[in-house]
N, C-alpha and C positions, 0 to 999 in steps of 0.2 A: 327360576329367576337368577339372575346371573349379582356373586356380589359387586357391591359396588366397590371393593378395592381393587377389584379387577381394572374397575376404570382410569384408576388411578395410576396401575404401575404400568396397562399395559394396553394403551388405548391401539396402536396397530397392530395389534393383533386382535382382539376386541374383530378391529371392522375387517380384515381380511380373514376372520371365520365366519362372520356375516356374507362377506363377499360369495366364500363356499358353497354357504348353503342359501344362495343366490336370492338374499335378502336385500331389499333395495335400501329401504330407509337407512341406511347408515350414516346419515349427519344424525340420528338421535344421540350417537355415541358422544358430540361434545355438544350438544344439547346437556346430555346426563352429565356430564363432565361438569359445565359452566353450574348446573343447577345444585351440586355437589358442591363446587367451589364456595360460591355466593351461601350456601347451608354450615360450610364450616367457619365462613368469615364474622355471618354473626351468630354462632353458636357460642363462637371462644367472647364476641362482641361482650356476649350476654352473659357467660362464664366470669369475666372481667367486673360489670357492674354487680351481680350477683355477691361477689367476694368482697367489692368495695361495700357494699351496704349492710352487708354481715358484719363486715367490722367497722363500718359506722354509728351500726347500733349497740355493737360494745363499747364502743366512743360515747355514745348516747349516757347509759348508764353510768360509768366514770363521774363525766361530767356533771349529770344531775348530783354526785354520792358530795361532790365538791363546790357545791354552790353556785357553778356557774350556767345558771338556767339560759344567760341568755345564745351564749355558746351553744347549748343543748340545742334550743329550738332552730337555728342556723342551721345544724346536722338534721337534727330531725326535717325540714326542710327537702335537705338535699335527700334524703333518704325516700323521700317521698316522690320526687321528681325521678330516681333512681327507678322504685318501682310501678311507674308509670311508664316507664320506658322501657323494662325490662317485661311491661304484659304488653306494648308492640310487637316488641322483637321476638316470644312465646308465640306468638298470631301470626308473625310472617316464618319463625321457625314451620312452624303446622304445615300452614299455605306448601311451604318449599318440600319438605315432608311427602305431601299428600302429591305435588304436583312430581317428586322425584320418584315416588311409586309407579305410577300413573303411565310415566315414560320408561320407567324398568322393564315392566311388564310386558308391555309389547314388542319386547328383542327374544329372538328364540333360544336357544341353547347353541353353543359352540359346537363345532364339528370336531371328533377326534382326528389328530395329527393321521391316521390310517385311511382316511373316509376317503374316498375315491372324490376328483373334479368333477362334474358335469349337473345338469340340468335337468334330465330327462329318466325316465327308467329304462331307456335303452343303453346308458352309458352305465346305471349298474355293473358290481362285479361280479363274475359268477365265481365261485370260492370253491365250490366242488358241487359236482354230481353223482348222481348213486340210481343205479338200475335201470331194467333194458323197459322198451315201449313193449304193453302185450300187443301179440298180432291178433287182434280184433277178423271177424268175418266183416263181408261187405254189406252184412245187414246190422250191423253194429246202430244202437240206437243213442242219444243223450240220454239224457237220466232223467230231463222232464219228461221222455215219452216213457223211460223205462218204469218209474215210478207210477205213471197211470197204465201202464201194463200188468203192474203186479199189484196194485192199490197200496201203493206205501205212503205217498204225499198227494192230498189235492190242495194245488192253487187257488182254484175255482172257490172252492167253500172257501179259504182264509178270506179271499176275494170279498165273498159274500159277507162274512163276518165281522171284518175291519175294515178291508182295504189291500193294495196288491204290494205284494212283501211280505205276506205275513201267512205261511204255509202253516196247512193242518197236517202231520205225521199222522198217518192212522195203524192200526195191527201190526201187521211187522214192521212197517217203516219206524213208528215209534218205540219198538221193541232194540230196534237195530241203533237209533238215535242215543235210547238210555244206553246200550250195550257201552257204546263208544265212552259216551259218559262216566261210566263206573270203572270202564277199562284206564282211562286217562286221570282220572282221580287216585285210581289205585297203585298204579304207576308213579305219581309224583308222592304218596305219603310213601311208599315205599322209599322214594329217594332222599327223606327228611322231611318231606316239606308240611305242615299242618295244615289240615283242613279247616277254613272255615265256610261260614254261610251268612252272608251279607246281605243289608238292605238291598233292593234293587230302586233306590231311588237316593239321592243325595242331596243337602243341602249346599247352597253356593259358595259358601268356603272350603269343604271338598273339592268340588270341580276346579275350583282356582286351585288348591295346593296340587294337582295331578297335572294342570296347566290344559285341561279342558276350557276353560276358560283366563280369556278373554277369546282363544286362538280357534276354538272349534261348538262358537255357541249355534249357528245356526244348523251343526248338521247332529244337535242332540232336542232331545222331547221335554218340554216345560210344564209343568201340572200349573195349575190354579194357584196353588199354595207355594208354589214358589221353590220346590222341588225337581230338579234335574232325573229322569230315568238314567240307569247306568250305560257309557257305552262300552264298558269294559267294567270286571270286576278286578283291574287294578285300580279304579276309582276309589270304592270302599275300602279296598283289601289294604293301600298303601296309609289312607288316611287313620287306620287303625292305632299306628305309631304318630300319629301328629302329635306336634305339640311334646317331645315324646323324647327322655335324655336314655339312651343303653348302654349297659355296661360293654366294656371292650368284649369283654369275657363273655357276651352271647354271641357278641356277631360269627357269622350272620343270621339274619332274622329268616328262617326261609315259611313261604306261607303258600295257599294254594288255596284255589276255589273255583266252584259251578256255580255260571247265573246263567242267566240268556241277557244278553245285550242288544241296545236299542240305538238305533241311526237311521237321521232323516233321509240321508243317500239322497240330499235333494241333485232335482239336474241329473239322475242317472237312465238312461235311457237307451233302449238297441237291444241286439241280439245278444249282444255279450255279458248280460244283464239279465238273461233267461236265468228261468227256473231259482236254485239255489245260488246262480252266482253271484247275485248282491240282492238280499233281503231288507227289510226294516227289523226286523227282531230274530235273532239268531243263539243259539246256546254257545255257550262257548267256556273252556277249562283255563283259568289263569296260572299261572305263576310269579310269581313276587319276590324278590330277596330285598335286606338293605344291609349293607356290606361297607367295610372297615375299605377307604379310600383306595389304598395300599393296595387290596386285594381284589376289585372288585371289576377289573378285565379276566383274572381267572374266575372269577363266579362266572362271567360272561361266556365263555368262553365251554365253562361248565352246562352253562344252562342249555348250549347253543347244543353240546352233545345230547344233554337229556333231552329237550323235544327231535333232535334226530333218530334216538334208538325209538321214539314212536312210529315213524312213519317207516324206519325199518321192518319194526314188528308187523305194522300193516301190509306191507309187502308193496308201498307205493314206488312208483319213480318220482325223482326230486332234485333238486336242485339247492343253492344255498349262495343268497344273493348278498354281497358288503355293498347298502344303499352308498348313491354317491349325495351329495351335500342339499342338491336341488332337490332329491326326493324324499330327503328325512322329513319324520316328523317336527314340529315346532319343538317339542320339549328333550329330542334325542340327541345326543351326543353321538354314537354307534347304533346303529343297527344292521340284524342280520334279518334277509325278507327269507321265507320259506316257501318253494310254491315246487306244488306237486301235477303231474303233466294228466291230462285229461286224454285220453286215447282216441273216446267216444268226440269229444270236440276239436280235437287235435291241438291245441294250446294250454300254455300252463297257467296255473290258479293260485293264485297268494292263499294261503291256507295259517301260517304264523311270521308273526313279527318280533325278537328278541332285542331287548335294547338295554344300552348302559344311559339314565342319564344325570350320571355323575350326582351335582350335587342342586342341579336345577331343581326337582323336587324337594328335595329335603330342605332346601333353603327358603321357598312358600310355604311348605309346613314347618317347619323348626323342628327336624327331625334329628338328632344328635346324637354320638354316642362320648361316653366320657373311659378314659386310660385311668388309670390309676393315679390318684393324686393329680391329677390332671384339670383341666380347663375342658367344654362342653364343646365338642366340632361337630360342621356337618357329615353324616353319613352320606355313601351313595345307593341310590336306588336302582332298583333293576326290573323288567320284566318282561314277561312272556308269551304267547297264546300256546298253550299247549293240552289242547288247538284248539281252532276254531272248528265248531262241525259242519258247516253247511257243505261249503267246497271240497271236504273227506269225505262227505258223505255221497257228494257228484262223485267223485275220482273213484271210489270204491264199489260203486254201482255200475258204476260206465268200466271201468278199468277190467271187469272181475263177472261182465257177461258173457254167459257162453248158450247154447244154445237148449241144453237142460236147464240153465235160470241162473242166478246169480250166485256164484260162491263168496262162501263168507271165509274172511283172512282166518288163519287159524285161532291167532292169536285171542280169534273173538268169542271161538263158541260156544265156551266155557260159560258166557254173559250170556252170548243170544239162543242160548240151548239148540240150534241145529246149525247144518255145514252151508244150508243153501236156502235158498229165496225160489221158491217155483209156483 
């Protein structure tokens, strides 16, 4: 959520980063403005009689200590019409409050000064690329056939058992699945970051401090009780620090975690949508920092390295895409997209998304760190996939077939105790 002194000092630019990231509503912006104005005109309104009735009612006592009751009851009087007026303006303060939330919320994050123009993910930038395409034979399969050629994934059963999205890993496909898992977890403690192990479901003030909601309730899953499933364990992982003052002197917070995550992908449909390429439940390894203002494009910047030395170690081909403004997220400031090229499909696959966003989250949760002898600011938030497994899992199946069966990256075997898939 963006603050509101922002509005104040710096309404064109406010709407021409709206503009960027090719956000229409922008008359909210003095909507927010007027509604702000009219909030401070009768806050000070109220500040004013507030102060007069405090020291009317020290005028009160005086006067009774002095005999002159009738004087007293005159003030007393006004004192009384005072705070009648002052629980109006308390009622319309709220009102303006509630209704200046209301309209906050539904403006996205700002785009950094860096973020590429455009509207589309074809105007993306591509930022670098790293390694050659394998040359595949001409019997070269996808991975949903290679997977029921070697019984790694059935469809069919998740099919049967929920519903279509929702893949059964069986023997070594789920052997290969944890591999990744432990390889990818063990890799970011190594790099500092704590592990932890969160809920997989949230309650409603989580989702809003991560800016899942208002902006992405339809494409997550609602229990009975009023519980959100996670579609990312930045959800839990950031809310950890809610509400939440740190000393200068830890930052940065670096955290890390395995869940599987859950999206309705409603409307997703086609070929391009086969197999692992867009699930309803998917595992997937987070990354998290919340980082001192100052610093927190080199955490960026940082991070952007560590999920690359992943897909190095995998031995994938890749790419590394600066979103332009129309394709960020709601709640991002920067982001870098990740996608690794598919041999067997011959196009490439968003596998992680890294992003700064500033101070949008910290500022829904009241996430803060304080300096020394200082006042309480907000931090910024960062985060990761590092990775996502579904689309690793296609690219390294497809990418890594040969006509003896699938070889396993080296970096893995250590996890999946043998070299190959046959």
């Amino acid at each position: 959520m963006l603050p509101i002194q922002l509005f104040r000092q710096n309404r064109d630019l406010i709407i021409a980063g709206l503009e960027k990231k090719n956000f229409k509503e922008t008359d909210l912006v003095d909507r927010i403005i007027a509604i702000d104005e009219q909030r401070r005109h009768i806050q000070a309104e109220n500040d004013t009689i507030l102060a007069s009735t405090n020291a009317a009612s020290k005028e009160i006592g005086k006067l009774m200590a002095t005999g002159k009751k009738d004087e007293a009851e005159k003030v007393k009087a006004e004192v009384a019409q005072n705070k009648d007026k002052t629980k109006e303006l308390t009622e319309k303060l709220h009102e303006l409050e509630a209704e200046l939330h209301d309209t906050l919320v539904k403006l996205p994050n700002l785009p950094h000064s860096s973020v590429p123009v455009g509207k589309t993910p074809e105007e993306n930038e591509v930022v670098r690329e790293h390694g050659a395409t394998p040359d595949l034979s001409e019997q070269k399969l996808p991975h949903w056939e290679l997977t029921e050629k070697y019984g790694l994934i059935d469809f069919e059963m998740g099919t049967k058992i929920t519903g279509s999205g929702f893949p059964v890993y069986i023997g070594l496909g789920a052997r290969l699945q944890r591999s990744l898992i432990n390889y990818f977890l063990d890799h970011n403690i190594n790099a500092g970051y704590k592990e932890y192990y969160p809920p997989y479901m949230v309650n409603e003030e989580s989702a809003f401090g991560t800016g899942q909601l208002p902006d992405k309730e339809g494409q997550m899953y609602l229990t009975q009780d009023n519980y959100y499933l996670i579609p990312t364990a930045e959800v839990p992982v950031t809310n950890i620090y809610r509400d939440t003052i740190i000393a200068d002197a830890d930052l940065p917070v670096k955290m890390t975690a395995f869940t599987p995550s859950f999206r309705r992908e409603a409307g997703s449909y086609g070929k391009d949508v086969r197999g692992l390429n867009r699930v309803h439940q998917f595992d997937k390894v987070e990354i998290v920092q919340i980082a001192h203002p100052d610093k927190s494009y080199e955490v960026l910047e940082e991070m952007v390295s560590h999920v690359e030395q992943l897909l190095k170690d995998l031995g994938l081909q890749y790419r590394i895409l600066r979103l332009c403004g129309g394709d960020m997220s709601f709640t991002s400031a920067l982001t870098y997209d990740f996608e690794v090229y598919s041999a067997a499909q011959e196009r490439w696959l968003e596998v992680s998304s890294v992003s700064n966003f500033e101070t949008f989250q910290s500022n829904r949760m009241k996430i803060r760190y304080r300096e020394e002898n200082g006042k309480p600011q907000l931090a910024h938030t960062l985060n990761g996939s590092s990775l996502a497994l579904p689309r690793i899992m296609a690219c390294l199946l497809e990418n890594n077939q040969t006509p003896e069966g699938i070889r396993i990256p080296e970096i893995l075997v250590p996890y999946f105790g043998r070299n190959i898939i046959n």
